[in-house]
N, C-alpha and C positions, 0 to 999 in steps of 0.2 A: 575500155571501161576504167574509170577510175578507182582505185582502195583506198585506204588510211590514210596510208602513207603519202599521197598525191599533195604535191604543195596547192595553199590553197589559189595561187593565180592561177591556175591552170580552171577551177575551177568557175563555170559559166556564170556570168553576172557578175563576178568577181576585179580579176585582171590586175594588172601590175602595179598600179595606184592606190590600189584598195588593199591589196595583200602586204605593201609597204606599212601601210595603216594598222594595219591587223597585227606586223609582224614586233608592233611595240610593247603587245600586250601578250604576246610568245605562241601568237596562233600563228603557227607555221605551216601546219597540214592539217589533212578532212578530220582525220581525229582528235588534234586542241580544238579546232573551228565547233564540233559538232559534240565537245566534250566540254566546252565553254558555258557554265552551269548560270544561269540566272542567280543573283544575292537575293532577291524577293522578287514578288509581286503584286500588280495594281487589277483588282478588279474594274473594271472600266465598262461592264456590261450594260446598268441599269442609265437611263438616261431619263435624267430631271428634267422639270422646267421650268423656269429662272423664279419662280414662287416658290419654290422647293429646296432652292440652295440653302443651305443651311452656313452659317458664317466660319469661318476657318475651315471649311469642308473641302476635300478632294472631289471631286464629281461631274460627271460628262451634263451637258446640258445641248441641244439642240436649238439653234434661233436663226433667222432671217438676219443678213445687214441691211439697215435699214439704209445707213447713208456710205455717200464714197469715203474709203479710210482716210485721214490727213496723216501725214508725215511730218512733225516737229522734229528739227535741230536743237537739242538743248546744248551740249559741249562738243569740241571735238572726240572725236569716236565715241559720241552718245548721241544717236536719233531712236522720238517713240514714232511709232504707229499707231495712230488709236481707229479705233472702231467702234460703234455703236452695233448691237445686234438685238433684235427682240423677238417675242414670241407672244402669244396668245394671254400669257400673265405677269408681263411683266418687263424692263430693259435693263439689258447688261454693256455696262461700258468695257472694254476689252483693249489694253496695253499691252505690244511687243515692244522691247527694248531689243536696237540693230539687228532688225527684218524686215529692212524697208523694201524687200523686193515683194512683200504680201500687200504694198498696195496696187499691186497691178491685177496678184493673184486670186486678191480676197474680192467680188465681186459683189456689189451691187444688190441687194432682190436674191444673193443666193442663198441656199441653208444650209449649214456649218455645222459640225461634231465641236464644239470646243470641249476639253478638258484641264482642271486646272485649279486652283484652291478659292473660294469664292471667300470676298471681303466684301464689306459696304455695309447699308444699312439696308432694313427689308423694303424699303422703298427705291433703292436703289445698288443694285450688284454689281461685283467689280471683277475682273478678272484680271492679273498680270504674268503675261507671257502664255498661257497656256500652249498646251496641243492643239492645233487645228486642223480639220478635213474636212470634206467636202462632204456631205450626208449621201450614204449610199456608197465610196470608195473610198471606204474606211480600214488602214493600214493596222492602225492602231490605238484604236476605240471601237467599241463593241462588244471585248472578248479581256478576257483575263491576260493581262500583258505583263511579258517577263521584264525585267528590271539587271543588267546586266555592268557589270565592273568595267569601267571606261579608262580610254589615257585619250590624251589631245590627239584629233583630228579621228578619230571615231567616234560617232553618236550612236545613241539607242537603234535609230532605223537602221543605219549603214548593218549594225551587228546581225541586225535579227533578220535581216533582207539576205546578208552574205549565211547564217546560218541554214537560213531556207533554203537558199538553192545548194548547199553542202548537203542538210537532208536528202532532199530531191535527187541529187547526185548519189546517194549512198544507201541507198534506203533497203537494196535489194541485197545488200555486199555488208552489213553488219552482222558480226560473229555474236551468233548467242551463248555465250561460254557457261553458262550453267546447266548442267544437266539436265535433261528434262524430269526426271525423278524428282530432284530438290525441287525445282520447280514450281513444280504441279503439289507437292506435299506440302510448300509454303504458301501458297496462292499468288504465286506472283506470274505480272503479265508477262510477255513477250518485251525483246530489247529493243524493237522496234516503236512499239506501242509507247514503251518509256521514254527514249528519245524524239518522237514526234510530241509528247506531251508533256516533258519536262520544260520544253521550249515553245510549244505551241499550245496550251491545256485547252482542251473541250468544257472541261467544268472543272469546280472544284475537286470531284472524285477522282475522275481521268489524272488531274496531278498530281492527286495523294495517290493512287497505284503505282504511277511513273516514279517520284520520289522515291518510294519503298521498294522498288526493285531495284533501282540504280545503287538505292544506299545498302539493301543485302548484297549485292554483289560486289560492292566496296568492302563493307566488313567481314564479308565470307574470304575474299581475298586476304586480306588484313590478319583473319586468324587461321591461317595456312602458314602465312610468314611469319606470324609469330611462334608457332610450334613449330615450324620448321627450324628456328633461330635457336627454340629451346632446347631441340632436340642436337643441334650440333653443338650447343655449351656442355650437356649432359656428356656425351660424349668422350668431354677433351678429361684428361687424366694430369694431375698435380702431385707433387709430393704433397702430401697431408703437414698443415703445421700440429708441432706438439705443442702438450698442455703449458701453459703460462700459470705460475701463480698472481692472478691478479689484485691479491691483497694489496700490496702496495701501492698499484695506482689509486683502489677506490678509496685507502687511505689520505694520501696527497690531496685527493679533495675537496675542498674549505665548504662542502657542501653534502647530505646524501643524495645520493640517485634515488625518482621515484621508482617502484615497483615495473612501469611501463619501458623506463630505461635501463634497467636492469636485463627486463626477459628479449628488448632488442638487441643487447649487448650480447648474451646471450647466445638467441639466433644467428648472429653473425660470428661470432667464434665457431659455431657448432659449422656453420659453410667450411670457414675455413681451413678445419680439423677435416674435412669430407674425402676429402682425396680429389675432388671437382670444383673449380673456380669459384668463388662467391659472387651471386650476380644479383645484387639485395637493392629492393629501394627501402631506403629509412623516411616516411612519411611521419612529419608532426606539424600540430598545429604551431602557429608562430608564438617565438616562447617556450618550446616543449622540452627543449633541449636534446638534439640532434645531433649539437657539436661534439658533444661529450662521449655519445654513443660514437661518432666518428674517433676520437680522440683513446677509446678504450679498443678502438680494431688498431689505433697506431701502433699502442703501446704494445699488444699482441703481438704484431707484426713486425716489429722494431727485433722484440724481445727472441723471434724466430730466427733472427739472422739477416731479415730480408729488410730494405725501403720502404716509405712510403711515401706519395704527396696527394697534397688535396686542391683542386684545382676550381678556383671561385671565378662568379663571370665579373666583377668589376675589381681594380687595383684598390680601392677602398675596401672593400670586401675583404678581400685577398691581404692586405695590412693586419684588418681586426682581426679576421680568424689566429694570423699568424702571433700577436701580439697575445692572445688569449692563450694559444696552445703552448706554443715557446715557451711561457713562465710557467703553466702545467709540470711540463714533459721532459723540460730542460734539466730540473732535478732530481730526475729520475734516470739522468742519464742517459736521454735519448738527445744528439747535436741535430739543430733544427738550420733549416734556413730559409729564405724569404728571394724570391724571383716572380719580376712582373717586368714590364714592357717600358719601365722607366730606371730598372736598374741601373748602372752606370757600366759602362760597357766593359772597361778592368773589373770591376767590381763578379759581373754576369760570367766573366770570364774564368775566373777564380772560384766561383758556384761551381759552377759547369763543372772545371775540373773536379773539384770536391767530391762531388755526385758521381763523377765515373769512375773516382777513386774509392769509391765508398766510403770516405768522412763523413759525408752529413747522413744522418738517418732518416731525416722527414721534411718535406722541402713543401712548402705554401705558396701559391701562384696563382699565376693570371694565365692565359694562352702563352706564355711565356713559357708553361712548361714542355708544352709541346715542338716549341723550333727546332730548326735543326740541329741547331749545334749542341742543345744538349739532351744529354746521354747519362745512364744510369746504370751502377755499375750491377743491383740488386735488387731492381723495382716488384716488390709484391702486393701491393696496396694501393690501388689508385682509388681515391675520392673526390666526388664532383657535389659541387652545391649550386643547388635551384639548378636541377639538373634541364628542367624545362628552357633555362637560357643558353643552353648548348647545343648545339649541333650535332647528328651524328657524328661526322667527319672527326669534330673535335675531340669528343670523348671517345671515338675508338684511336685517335691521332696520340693520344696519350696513355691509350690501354695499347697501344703499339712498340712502346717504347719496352715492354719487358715480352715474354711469352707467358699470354696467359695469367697475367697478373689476378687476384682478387679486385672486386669493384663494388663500391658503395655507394650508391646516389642517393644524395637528400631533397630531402621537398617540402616546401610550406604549405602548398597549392591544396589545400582540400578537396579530397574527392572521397566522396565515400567508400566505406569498404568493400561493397558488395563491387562495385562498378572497377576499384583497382584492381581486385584480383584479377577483373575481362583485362581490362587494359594491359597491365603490367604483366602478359603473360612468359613473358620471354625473361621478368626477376620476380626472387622471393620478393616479397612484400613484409616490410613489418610499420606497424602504425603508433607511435607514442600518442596514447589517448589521456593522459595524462598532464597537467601542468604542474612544474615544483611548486612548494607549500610558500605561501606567504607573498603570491604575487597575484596580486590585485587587479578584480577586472575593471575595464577602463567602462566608464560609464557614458552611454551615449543616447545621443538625441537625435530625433526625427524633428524638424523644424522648416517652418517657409523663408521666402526669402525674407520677408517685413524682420523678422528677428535681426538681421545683420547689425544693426545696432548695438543690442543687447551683446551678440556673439562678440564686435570689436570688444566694447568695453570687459567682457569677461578674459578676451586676451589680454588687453593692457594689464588688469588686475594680475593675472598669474607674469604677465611681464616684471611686475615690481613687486612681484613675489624670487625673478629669479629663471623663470621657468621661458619654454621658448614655444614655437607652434608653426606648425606645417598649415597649408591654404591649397588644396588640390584644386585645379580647374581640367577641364573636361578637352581643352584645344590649347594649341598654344598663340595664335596669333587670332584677333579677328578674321573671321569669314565672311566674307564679301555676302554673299549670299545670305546671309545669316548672323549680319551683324549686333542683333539683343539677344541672341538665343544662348550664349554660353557664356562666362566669364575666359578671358583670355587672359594666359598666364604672364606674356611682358605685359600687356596693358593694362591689367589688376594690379601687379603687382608696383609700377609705376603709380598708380591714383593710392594706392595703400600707403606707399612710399611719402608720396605729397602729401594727399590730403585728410589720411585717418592716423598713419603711424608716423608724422616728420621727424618724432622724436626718436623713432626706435627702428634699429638698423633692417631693412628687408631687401632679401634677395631673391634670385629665382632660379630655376634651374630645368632643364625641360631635354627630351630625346636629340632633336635636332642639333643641342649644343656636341662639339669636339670632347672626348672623352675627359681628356685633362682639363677642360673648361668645367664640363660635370662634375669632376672628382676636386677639384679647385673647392668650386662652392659648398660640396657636400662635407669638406674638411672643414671649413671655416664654418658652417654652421657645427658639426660636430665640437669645435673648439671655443662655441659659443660666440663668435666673432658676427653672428648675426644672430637676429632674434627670433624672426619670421621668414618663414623659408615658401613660397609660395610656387609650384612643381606639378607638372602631370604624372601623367602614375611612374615616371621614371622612379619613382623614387618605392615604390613596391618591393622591392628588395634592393635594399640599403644597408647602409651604414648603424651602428647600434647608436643613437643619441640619450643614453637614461635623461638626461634634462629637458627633453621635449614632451608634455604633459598635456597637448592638446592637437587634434588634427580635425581639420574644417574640409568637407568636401563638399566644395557649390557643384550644383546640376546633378545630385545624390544619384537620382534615378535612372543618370546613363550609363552606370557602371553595374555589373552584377554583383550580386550579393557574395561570393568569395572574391570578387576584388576586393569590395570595401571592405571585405576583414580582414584581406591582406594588409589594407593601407591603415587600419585601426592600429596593425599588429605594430607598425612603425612609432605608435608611443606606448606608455606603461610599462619602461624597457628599466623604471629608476624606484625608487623608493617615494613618489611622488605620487598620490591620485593624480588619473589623469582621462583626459575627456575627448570623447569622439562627436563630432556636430555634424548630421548630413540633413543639410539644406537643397532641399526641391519647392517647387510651385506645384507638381505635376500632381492632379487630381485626382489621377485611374487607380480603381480603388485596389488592382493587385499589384499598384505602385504603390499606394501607402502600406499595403500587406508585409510587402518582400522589408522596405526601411523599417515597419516594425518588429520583422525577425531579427534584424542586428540589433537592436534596441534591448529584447527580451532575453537574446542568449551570447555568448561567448565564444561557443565549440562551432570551430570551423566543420565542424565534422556534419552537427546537425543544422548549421549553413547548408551547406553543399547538399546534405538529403532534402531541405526545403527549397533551396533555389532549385531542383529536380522535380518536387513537387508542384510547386507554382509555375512552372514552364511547363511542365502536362508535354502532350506528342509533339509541340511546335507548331507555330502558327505559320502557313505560308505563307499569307496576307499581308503578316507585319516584318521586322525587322530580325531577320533570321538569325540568331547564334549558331555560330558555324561548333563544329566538331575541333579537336583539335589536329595543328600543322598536317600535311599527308593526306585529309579527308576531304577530296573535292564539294561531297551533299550531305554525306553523314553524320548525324551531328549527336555526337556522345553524350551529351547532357540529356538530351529528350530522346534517343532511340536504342535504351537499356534492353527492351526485349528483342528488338530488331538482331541487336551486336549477342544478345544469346541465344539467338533462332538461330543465325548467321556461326558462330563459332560450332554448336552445336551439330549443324552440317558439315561443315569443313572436317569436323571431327571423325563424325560416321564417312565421309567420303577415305578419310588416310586411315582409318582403320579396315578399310575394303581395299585401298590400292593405295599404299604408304608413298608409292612412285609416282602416280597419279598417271598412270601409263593407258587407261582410259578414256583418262582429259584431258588430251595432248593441248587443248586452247585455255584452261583454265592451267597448265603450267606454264607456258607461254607468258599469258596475262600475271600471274602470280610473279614473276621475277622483276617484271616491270615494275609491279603497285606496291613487292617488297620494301622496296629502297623509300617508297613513301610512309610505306608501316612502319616501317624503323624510325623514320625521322618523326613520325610521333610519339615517339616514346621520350624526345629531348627535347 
């Protein structure tokens, strides 16, 4: 009999060729294969008839072919198939592009499942490439079909055919590792039950069970490992640092602290005094001022005897921070220094020493601080920014370098308060709900696309004012498949280049470029050497440009509402009003809702509780947002009660059996899905 573990060629209908297949997308055995979660799903039950297509519609339609299919040669490696099919009200012309083997298969007089997005006029319907089957041996159409994450040379069937007979295969031999107590007190079904219908749904219901089991038994897992984590930091014992008079740093600076960065500051001395590690996230909205609070545990920690460094994820980053603190801290007598992945390697080499000499005090970086070669003579204070761009590995890689060090993560990311403290249970939490006085909110628009006109010319205007402007697009190249549907960011930015801005310098910048290609242009716009910077959301945590006073984001509506006020937060950084433009066509009116909450408010905070609100329980039907990193189904934005049903369990279970000596499969499982818990916390 087969278990988990069983690779999946072994498994029937499978075999060597197919598991090759499979094994690109990391299903190696029966539990990736049958753990392999669908991204959405198409309802495909109800079956129109070609009077009923409604135009840009998704929908099964059933028809006769009336005539034998032709096979047109238009280019090399491009032949259509066309077909004519009718029915009772009406005729659907039908194009496959290179499937010419369906004119053998697609007969004559027979009747066909097609599914597929209907075009044309009501007098005449189109279809291009759809689903086809034979009515009556129907794979998939009929039934609610799952939608599953692909790589070359696996298709939809292959998946769902190899997950079926993985099912089939295991169905008797699945570990229900949740009690039956919890259970039966949360209503939830069998693992069985969840797994035949997470992948195969009977109805809408059957899938909403299936989900909500799979996802409490993910987040019950989840908050095991978090309190498990918590409870071995609690544990660890530090010498306690003493009292610092911090007069003199909040003197030094050319600014006061609001109230909110005072009592974070605050909270993090008061860790550090504790006689136990400080293990805090500093959350503010972009703007809040974060650095400072960071910048007031240095000067504490300097002033204790011990190091510090703070470790950003890009070399640009990692410059500004350093160039901001350095003239802080430097006259306070704290020796600072500056190491990233371009330092010069006498140069890197002479840090190194420094730092295991204990000369420098507080040292600024990139993953650079973590290699090997350097060493620290006196690490107390490790600080990480946008902690969400780091990896486990990396930020315990760097809290490795001392014993037990204190740690700081910041974050821009909004999430509400009630939902950090679930998350973040493994760090204190502190929130800057505050912005310093006399910085200006950036004012923004909800606009279609016919505006663009108006939006250039209001760039040019702040152009020969002086001022510069971001252009976000949603892709970076055209999509073959989907060649009108996005603005792409070389090919916008080349027509901006020619034919709206010849005069005014534009660049672009985008994920897929080489770091120092990235960091190249994000300097040269920094140094104004361009005007118009045109970037996918790479550019979400950046560099500070105070001169950039406008950001235009085409295709508004495919990003979520704390992106776009992540990427708002990229201007109003200067003494300049400055303006936010998100341009969509899309009609759906809780897509003009969500763009008129950036419009209306400012605070990421009451962002984040309304994009919570507007997403309701999640829609399985449409375009799922996932949870974050670690969460195969779970999805932390829309299942708040779920993850407090779920911890709330976990809770009463370790306060019965702390060892979990009971649940020998739920400890089992729990060591496993840890390492995935933890990696959503970076």
């Amino acid at each position: 009999m087969a278990d988990l573990g069983t690779e999946v060629r072994y498994v029937k209908g499978i075999g060597e060729q197919r598991a090759k297949a499979l094994q690109k997308l990391g299903i190696l055995t029966m539990e990736d294969l049958i753990g392999w979660f669908p991204r959405r799903y198409e309802d495909r039950r109800a079956v129109k008839t070609i009077a009923e297509l409604g135009a840009d519609e998704m929908a099964c339609v059933s028809a006769m072919i009336a005539e034998v299919p032709v096979v047109s040669h238009i280019r090399k490696g491009m032949d259509l198939v066309k077909v004519r099919a009718v029915d009772a009200t009406g005729v659907l012309d039908v194009t496959f592009f290179n499937q010419t083997w369906l004119k053998t298969s697609l007969q004559r007089g027979g009747t066909y499942v097609f599914y597929g997005r209907a075009e044309g006029t009501q007098n005449r319907k189109r279809m291009a490439s759809p689903v086809v089957e034979p009515e009556g041996k129907q794979e998939v159409t009929g039934r609610i079909v799952p939608v599953y994450p692909l790589t070359a040379g696996v298709s939809q069937l292959i998946l769902s055919r190899s997950i079926r007979q993985g099912l089939d295969a295991c169905a008797e031999i699945l570990p229900d590792i949740l009690p039956d107590d919890i259970r039966q007190k949360y209503q939830l079904c069998r693992i069985g039950y969840a797994y035949e219908n997470i992948h195969f749904p009977e109805s809408e219901e059957a899938l909403s069970l299936a989900r909500r089991r799979l996802a409490f038994e993910e987040l019950f897992l989840f908050s095991i490992g978090l309190r498990r984590l918590r409870q071995r930091k609690e544990a660890i014992q530090v010498p306690p640092c003493k009292d610092v008079d911090m007069e003199a740093f909040y003197s030094a600076l050319p600014f006061s602290l609001t109230d909110a960065q005072r009592r974070c500051i605050d909270e993090a001395l008061a860790d550090m005094r504790s006689g136990t590690p400080m293990n805090r996230l500093c959350q503010g909205d972009v703007g809040s001022g974060k650095t400072m609070v960071a910048a007031a545990c240095v000067y504490f920690c300097v002033k204790n005897g011990r190091q510090a460094a703070l470790m950003a994820p890009t070399e640009i980053l990692a410059r500004q921070h350093f160039a901001g603190l350095a003239a802080l801290l430097e006259p306070l007598g704290i020796r600072c220094a500056l190491l990233t992945g371009s330092t010069p390697a006498k140069e890197k080499k002479a840090t190194s020493a420094r730092l295991a000499a204990g000369e420098i005090d507080f040292v600024t970086g990139t993953h650079a601080l973590i290699s090997g070669g350097v060493e620290y003579a006196s690490l107390g204070l490790v600080v990480t920014d946008e902690q969400h761009r780091f990896g486990v590995a990396q930020r315990a890689a760097l809290a490795a370098k001392a014993e037990h060090p204190h740690t700081l993560v910041m974050s821009a990311t909004p999430i509400p308060r009630t939902l950090a403290l679930i998350l973040y249970r493994d760090l204190d939490v502190s929130i800057i709900d505050q912005l310093p006085p006399g910085r200006r909110p950036v004012e923004t628009y909800a606009v279609p696309s016919s505006y663009h006109p108006r939006v250039y010319k209001f760039i040019r205007k702040l152009a020969a004012e002086g001022r510069q402007a971001y252009i976000v697009c949603s892709q970076v190249t055209e999509n073959e498949e989907q060649p009108d549907e996005r603005k792409a960011v070389t090919k916008y930015a080349k027509t901006l280049q020619e034919k709206v801005f010849p005069d005014l310098k534009v660049a672009f910048v985008h994920g897929k470029m080489k770091p120092k290609e990235k960091d190249a242009v994000m300097t040269a716009f920094a140094a104004h050497e361009t005007d118009i910077l045109v970037s996918t959301t790479v550019i979400e945590v950046g560099v500070d440009v105070p001169n950039a006073a406008v950001m235009v984001v085409e295709d508004a509506d495919r990003f979520g509402l704390s992106q776009l006020h992540q990427l708002r937060g990229r201007v109003g950084r200067g003494k300049h009003q400055s303006y936010c433009i998100l341009i969509s066509d899309n009609k759906n009116e809780e897509t003009r809702q969500r763009l008129h909450v950036m419009a209306k408010t400012a605070d990421g905070f009451k962002i984040a509780e309304e994009d919570l609100r507007l997403r309701g329980p999640g829609d399985f039907f449409g375009q799922r947002q996932h949870g974050l990193p670690g969460l195969k189904i779970a999805d932390l934005g829309c299942d708040t009660k779920l993850l407090q049903d779920a911890q709330t369990a976990a809770e009463d279970l370790l306060a019965r059996d702390p060892d979990l000596e009971s649940c020998p499969a739920v400890s089992g499982r729990m060591t496993q899905l840890f390492t995935q818990a933890e990696g959503a916390l970076n």
